[in-house]
SERO-4910 file (N, C-alpha, C, O; in steps of 0.05 Angstrom, whole numbers):
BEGIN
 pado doro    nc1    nc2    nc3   cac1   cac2   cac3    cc1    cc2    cc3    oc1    oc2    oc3
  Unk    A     -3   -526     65     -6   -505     45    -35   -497     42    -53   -514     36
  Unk    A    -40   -466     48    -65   -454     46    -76   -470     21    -60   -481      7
  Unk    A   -101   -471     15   -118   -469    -17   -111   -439    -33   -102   -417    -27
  Unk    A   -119   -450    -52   -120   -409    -72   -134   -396    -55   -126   -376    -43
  Unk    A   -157   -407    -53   -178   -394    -47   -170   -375    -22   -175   -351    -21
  Unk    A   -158   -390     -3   -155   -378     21   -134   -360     26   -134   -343     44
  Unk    A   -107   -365      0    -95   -345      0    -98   -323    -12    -84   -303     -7
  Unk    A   -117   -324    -30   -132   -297    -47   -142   -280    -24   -138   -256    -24
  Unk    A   -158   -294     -4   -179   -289      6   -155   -266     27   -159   -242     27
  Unk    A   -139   -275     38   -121   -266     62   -100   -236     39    -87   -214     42
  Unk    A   -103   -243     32    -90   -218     12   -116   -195      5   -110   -172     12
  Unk    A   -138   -198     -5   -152   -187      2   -161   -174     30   -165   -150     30
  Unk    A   -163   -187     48   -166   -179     83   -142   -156     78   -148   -134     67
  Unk    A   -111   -165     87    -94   -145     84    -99   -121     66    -89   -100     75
  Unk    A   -111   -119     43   -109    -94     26   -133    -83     39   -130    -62     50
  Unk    A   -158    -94     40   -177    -81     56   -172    -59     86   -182    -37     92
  Unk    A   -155    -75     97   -140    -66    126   -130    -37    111   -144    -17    108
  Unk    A   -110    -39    105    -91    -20     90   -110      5     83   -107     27     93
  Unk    A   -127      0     67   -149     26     64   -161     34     88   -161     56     99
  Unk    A   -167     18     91   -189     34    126   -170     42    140   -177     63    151
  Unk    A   -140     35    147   -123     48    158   -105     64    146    -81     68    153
  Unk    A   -123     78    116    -96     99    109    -69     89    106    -52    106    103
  Unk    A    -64     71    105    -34     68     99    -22     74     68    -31     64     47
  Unk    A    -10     85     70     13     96     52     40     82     37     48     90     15
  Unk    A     53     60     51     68     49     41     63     13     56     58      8     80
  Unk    A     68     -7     32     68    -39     54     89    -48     34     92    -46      9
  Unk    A    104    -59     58    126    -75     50    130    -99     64    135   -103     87
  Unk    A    126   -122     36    124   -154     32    152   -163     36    168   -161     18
  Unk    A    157   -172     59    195   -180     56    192   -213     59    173   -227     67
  Unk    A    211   -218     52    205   -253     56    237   -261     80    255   -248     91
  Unk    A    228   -287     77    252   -294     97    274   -312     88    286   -329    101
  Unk    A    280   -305     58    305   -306     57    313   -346     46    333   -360     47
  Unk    A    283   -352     34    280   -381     31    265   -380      1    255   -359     -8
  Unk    A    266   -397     -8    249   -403    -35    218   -400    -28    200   -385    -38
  Unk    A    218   -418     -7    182   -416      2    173   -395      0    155   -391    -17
  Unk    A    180   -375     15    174   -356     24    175   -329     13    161   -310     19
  Unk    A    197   -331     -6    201   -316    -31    174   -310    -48    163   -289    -56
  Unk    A    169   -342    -50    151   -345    -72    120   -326    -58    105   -311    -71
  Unk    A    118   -333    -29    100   -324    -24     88   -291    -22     66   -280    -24
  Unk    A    119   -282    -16    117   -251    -20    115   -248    -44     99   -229    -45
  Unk    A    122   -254    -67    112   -247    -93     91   -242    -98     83   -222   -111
  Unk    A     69   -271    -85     49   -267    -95     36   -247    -76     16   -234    -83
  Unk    A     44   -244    -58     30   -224    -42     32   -196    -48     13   -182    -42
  Unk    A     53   -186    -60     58   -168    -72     37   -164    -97     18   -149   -100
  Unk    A     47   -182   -113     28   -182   -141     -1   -172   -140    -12   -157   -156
  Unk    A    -15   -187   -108    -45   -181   -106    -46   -154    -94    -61   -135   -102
  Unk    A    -31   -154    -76    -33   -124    -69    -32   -101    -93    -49    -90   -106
  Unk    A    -14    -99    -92    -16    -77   -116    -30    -76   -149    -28    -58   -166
  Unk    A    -50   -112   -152    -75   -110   -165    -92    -91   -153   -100    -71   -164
  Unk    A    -97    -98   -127   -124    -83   -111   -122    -58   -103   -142    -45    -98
  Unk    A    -97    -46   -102    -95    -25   -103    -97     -6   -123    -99     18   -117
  Unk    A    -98    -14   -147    -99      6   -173   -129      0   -183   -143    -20   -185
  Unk    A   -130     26   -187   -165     31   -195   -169      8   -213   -151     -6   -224
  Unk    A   -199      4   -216   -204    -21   -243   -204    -18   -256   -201    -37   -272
  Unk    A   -211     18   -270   -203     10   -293   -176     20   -306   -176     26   -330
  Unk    A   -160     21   -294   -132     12   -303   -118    -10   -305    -97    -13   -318
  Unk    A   -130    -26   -290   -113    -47   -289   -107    -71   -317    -88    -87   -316
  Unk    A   -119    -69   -332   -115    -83   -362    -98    -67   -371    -86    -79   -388
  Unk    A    -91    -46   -368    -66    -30   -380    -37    -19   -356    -21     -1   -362
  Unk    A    -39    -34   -333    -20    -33   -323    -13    -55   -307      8    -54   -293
  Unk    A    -28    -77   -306    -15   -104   -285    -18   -126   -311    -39   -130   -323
  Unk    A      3   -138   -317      0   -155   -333     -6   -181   -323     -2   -191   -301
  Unk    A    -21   -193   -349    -33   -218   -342    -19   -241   -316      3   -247   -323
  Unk    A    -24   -250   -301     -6   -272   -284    -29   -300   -275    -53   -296   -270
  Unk    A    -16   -323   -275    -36   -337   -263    -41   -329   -234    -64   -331   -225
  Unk    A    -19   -320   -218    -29   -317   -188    -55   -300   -185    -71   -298   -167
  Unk    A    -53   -291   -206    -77   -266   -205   -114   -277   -209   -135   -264   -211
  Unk    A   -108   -305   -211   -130   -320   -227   -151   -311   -206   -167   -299   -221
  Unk    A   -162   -310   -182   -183   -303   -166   -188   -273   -156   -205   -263   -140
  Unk    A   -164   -261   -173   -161   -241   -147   -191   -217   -163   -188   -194   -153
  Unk    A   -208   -217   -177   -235   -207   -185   -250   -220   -170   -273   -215   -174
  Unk    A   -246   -235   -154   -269   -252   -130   -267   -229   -104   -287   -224    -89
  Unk    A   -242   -216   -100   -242   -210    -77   -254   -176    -69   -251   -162    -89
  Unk    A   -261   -166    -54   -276   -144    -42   -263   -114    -48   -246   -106    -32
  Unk    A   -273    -98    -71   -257    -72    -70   -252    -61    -50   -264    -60    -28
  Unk    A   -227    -47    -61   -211    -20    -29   -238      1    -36   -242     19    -19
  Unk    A   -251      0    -53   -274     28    -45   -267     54    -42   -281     73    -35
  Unk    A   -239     54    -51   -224     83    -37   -231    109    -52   -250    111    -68
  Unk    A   -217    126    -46   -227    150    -63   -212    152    -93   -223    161   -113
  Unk    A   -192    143    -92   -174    143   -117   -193    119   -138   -183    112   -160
  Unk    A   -216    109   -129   -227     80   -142   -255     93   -139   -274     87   -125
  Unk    A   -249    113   -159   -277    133   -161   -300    118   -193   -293    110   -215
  Unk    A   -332    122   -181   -344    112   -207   -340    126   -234   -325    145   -232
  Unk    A   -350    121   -260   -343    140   -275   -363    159   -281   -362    176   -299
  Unk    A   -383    155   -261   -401    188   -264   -394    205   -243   -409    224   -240
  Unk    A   -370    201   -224   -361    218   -209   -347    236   -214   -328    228   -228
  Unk    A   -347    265   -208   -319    283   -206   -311    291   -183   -322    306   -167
  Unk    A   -283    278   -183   -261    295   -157   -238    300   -173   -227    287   -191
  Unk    A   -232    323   -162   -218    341   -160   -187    333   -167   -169    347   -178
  Unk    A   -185    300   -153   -156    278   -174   -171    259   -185   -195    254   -184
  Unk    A   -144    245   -199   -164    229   -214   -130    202   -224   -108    208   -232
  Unk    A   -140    180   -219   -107    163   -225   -109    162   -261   -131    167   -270
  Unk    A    -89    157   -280    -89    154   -299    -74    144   -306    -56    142   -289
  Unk    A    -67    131   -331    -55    123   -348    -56    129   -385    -71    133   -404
  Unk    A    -30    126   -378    -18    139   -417    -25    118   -437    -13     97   -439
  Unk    A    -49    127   -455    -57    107   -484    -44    112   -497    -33     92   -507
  Unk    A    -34    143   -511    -23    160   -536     -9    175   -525     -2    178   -501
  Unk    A     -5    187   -550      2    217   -562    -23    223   -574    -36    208   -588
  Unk    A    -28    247   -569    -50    268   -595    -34    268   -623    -47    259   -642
  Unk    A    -11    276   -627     -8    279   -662     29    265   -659     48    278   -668
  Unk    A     30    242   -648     56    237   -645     77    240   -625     74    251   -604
  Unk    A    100    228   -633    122    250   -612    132    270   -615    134    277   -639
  Unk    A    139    284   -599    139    316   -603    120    332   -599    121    357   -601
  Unk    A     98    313   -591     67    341   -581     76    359   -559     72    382   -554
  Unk    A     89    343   -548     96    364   -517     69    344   -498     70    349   -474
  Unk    A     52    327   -504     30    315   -483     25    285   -489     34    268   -505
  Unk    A      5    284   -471      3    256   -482    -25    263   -478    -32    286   -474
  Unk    A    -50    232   -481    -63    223   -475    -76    200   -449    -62    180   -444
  Unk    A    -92    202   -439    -91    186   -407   -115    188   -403   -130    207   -406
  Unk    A   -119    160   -394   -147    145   -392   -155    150   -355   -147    135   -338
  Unk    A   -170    171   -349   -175    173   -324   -205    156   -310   -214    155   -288
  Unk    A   -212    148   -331   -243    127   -319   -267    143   -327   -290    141   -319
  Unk    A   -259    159   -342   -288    176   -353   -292    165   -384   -276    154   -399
  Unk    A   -317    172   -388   -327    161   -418   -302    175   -447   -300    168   -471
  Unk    A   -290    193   -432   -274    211   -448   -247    209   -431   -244    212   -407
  Unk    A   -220    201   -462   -200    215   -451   -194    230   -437   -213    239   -425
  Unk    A   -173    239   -430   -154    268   -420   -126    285   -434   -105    275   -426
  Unk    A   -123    300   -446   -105    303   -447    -77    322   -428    -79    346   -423
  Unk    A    -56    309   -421    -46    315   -410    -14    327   -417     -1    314   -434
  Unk    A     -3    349   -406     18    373   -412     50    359   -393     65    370   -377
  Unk    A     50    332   -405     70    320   -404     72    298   -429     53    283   -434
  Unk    A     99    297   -446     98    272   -460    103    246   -447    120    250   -429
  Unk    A     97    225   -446     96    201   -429     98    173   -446     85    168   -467
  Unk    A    110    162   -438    109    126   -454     84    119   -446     70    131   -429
  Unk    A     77     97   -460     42     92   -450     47     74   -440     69     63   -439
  Unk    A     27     67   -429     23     47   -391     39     62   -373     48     50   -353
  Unk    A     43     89   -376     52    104   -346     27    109   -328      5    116   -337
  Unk    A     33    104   -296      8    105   -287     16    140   -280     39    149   -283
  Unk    A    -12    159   -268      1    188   -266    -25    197   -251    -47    185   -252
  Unk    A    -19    218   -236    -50    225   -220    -53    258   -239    -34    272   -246
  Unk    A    -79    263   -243    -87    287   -263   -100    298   -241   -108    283   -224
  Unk    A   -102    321   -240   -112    342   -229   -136    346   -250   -133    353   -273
  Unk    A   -163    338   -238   -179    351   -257   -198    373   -252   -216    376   -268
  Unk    A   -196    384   -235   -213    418   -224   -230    413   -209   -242    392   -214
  Unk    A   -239    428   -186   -259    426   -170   -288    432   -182   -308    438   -168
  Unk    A   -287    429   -201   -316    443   -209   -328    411   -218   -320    398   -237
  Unk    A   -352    402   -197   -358    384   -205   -388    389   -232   -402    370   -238
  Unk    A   -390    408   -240   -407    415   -266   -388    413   -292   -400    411   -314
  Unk    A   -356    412   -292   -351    417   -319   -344    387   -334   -332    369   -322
  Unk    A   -352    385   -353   -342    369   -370   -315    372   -388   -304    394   -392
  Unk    A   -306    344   -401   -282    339   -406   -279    351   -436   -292    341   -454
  Unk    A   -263    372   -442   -257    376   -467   -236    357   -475   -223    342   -461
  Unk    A   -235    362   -508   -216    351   -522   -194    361   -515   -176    351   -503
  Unk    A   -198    393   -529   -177    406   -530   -167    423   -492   -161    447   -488
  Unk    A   -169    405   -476   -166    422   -450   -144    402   -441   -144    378   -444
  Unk    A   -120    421   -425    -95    401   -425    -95    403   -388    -97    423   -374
  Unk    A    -94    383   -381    -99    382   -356    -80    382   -339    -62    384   -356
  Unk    A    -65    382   -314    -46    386   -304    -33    352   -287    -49    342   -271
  Unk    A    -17    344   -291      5    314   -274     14    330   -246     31    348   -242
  Unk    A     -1    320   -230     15    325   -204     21    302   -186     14    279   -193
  Unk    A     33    305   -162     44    289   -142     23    273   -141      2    284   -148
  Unk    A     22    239   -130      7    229   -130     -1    238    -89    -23    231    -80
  Unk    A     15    252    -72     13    255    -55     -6    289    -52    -15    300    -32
  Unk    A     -8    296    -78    -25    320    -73    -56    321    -62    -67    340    -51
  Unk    A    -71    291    -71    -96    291    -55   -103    289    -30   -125    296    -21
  Unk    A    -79    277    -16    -78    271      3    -67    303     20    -82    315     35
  Unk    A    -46    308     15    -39    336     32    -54    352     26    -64    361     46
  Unk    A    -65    367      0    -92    383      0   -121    383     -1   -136    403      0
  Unk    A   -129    358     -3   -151    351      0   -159    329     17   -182    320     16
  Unk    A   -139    320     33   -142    300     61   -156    275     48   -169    260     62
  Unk    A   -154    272     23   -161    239     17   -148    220     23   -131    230     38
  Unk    A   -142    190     21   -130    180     22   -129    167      0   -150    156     -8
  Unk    A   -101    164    -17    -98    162    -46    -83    138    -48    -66    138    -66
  Unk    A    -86    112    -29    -77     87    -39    -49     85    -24    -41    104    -10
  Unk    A    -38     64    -27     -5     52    -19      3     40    -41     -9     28    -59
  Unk    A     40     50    -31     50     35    -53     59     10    -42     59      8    -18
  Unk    A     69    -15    -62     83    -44    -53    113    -41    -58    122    -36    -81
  Unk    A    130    -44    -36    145    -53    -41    159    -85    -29    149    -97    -10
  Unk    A    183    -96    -44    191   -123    -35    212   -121    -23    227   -102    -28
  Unk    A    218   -141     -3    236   -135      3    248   -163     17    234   -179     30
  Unk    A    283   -167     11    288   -193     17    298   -198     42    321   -187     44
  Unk    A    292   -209     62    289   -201     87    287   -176    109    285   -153     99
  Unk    A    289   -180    135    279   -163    142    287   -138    153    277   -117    161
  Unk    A    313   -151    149    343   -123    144    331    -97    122    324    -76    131
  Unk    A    331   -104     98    316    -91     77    295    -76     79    287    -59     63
  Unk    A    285    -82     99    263    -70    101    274    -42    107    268    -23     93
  Unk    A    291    -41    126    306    -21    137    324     -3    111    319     21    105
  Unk    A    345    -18     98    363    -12     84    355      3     59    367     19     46
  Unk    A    332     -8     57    323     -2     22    306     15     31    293     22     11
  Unk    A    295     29     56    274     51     53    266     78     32    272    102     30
  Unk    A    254     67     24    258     97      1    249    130      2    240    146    -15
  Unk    A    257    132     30    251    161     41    276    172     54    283    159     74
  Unk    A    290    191     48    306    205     48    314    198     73    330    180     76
  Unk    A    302    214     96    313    211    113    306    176    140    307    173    164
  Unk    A    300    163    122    290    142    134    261    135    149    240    147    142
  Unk    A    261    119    165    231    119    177    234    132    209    244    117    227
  Unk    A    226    156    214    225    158    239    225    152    252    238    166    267
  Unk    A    216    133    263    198    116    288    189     90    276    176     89    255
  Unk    A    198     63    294    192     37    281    179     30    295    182     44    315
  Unk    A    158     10    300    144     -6    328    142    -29    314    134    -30    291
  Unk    A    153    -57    332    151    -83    323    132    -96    338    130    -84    359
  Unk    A    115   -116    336     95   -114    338    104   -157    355    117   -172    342
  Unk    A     95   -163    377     97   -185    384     79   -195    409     65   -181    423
  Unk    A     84   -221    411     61   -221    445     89   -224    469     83   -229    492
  Unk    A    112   -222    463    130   -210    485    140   -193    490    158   -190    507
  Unk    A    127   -172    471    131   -137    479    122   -123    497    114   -137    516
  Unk    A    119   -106    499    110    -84    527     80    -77    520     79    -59    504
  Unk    A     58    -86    529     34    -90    538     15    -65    543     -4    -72    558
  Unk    A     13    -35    535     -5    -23    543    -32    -23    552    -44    -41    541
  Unk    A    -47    -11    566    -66    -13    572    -80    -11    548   -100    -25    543
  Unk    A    -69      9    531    -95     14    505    -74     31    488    -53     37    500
  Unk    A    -77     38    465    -62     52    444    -58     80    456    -35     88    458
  Unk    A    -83     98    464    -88    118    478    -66    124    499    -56    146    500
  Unk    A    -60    106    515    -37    110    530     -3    114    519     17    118    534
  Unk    A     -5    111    488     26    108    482     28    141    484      8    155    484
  Unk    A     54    150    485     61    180    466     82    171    454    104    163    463
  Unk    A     70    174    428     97    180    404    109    202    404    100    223    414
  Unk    A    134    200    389    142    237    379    129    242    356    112    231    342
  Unk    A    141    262    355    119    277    326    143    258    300    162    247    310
  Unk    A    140    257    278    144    231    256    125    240    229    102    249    227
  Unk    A    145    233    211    140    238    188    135    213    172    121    215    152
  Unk    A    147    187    180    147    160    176    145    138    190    165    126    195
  Unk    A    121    131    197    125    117    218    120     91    210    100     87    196
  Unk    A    137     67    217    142     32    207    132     25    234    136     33    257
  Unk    A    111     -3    218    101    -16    235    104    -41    239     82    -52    238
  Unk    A    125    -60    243    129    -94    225    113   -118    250    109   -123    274
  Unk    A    111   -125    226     97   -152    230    104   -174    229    117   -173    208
  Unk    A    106   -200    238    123   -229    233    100   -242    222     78   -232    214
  Unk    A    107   -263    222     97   -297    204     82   -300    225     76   -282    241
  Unk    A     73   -331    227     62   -350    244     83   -349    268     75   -339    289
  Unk    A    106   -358    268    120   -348    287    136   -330    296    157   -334    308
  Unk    A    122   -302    289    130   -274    300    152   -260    290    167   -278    282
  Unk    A    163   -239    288    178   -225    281    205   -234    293    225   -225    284
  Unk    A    206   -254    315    233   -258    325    243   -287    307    264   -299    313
  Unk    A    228   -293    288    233   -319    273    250   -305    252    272   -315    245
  Unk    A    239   -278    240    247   -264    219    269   -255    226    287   -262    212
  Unk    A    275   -238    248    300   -236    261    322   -260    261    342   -256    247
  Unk    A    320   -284    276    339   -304    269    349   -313    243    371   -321    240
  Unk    A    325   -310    220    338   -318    197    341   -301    179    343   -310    156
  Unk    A    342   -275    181    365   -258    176    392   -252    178    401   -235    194
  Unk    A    409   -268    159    441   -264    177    450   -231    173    470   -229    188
  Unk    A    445   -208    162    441   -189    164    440   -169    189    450   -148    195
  Unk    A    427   -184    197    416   -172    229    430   -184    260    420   -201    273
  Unk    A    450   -172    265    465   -190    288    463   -180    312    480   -167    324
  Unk    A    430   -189    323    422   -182    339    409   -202    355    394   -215    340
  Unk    A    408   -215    386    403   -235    395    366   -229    405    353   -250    409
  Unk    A    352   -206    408    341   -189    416    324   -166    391    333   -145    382
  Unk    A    299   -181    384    291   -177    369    273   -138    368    268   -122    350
  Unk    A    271   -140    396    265   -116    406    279    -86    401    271    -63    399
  Unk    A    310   -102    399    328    -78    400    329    -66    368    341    -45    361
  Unk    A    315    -81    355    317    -68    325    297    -40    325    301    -20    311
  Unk    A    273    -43    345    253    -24    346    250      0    364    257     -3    388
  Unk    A    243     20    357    233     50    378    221     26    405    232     18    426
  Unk    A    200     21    393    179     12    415    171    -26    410    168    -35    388
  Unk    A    170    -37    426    167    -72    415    138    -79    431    141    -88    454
  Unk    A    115    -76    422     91    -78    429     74   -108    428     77   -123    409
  Unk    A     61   -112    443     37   -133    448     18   -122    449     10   -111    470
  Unk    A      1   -120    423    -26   -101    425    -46   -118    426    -68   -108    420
  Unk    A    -47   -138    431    -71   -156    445    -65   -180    462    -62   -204    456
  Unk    A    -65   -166    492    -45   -180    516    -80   -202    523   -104   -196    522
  Unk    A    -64   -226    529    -97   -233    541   -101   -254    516   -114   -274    523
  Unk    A    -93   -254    491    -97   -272    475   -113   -293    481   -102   -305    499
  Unk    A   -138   -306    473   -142   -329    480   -140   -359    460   -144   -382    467
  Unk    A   -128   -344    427   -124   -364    421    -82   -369    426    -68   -350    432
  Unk    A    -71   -398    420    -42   -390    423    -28   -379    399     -3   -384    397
  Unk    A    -40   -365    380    -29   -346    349    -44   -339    343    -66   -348    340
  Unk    A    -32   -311    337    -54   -286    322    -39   -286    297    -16   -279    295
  Unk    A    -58   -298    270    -50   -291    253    -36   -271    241    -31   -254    258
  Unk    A    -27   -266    219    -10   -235    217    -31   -217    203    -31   -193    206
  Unk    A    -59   -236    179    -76   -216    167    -95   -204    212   -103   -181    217
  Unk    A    -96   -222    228   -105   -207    249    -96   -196    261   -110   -182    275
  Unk    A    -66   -196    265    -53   -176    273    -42   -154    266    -26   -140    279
  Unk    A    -54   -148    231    -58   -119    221    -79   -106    241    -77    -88    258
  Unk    A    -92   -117    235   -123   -119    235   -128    -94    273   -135    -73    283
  Unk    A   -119   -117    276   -109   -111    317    -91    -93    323    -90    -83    346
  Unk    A    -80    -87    310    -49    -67    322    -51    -42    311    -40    -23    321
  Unk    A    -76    -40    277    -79    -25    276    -95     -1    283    -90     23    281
  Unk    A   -122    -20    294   -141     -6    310   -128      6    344   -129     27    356
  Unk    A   -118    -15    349   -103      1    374    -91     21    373    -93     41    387
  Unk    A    -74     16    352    -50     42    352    -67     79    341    -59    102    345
  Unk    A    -90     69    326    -99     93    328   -100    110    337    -84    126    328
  Unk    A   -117    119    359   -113    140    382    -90    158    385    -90    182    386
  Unk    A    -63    136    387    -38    161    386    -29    160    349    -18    181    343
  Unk    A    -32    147    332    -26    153    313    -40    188    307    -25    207    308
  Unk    A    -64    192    303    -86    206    287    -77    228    316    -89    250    319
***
């Protein structure tokens, strides 16, 4: 069993990864055991600490001991985890009030500036919500100025930021599949192993064009461990669950690539044809 220390530390690595590679959605599945349960929890829990701006987080992740180090570990830096003398154009928030009760028609929402927001939705408080707050980086925050709730995906499609990932859990690795929460599923899957098909370099894959693209990862012993102890999955052939079943670092010289290094690895490779 890892120390705290080292499992803080490896949860941090992973959320770090996740930002520099733009990712959009990570999903923590466990394998279907108590151990392991427990461990996607906590992996979950830290993730989606480090993902929400700081200063929201006293008003939307509640207290936990797993959480006891996780202020040790290295901000995502991202754009949604803006200072508070900054202005862009979004901004993440959360619901303190109402202005004069229920029935205003708005609420109130703490976007990281010295000053409220008020916003032209009523809301329960501790909703998290992304505000549109204007391109004009000269104006300041009125009282009385009601600001607009949009898609948390709007910074990203109109202003090409990258606005964070969400966590989800999931109980084995069937689920991962079953519970997708996108309409039409994930486009394109690639499973990720050192007995997959070996490219020369990322550059050489062609994908199709994809609207969702899943990337899975295994334990210490690989995605085909996760496969067997899924009774879900009645498949002898761990490959056949995926588009593509890749070895993105053929040549290995140690005998296991961790899974925080085989984010790490698969995702710099896969670049080139991702982007």
């Amino acid at each position: 069993k890892q120390s705290d220390q080292l499992t803080a530390a490896l949860a941090g690595y992973l959320a770090r990864a996740m930002a520099i590679f733009r990712v959009d959605e990570v999903i923590v599945y466990n394998d279907k055991n108590q151990q392991s349960t427990q461990g996607a929890n906590y992996l979950s829990r830290m993730l989606q600490y480090l993902e929400t701006p700081q200063y929201l987080r006293r008003a939307l992740i509640p207290m936990h001991p797993s959480l006891r180090l996780a202020g040790l570990l290295p901000p995502l830096d991202a754009p949604h985890h803006p200072r508070q003398h900054e202005w862009i154009p979004w901004r993440e928030g959360a619901t303190v009030g109402r202005p004069n009760g229920s029935g205003s028609g708005s609420s109130i929402v703490n976007v990281g500036l010295a000053q409220n927001v008020k916003v032209n939705h009523e809301l329960s408080v501790g909703t998290r919500v992304t505000v549109h707050m204007g391109a004009d980086e000269n104006r300041s925050v009125s009282e009385e100025e009601v600001y607009d709730l949009v898609s948390p995906s709007q910074p990203r499609e109109q202003g090409g930021l990258y606005w964070g990932y969400t966590v989800r859990e999931a109980n084995g690795l069937s689920a991962v599949f079953s519970e997708c929460t996108y309409e039409d599923g994930y486009d394109f899957s690639i499973g990720t192993s050192e007995r997959g098909e070996a490219p020369a370099s990322g550059a050489d894959l062609k994908l199709p064009p994809f609207n969702h693209l899943l990337i899975v990862f295994g334990g210490l012993h690989g995605v085909e461990e996760s496969v067997s102890l899924d009774p879900e999955l009645e498949v002898e052939d761990a490959g056949c669950l995926f588009d593509l079943f890749l070895n993105t670092c053929p040549g290995q010289g140690s005998r296991t690539i961790r899974c925080e290094e085989a984010v790490l690895i698969s995702l710099a490779f896969l670049q080139p044809t991702i982007r």
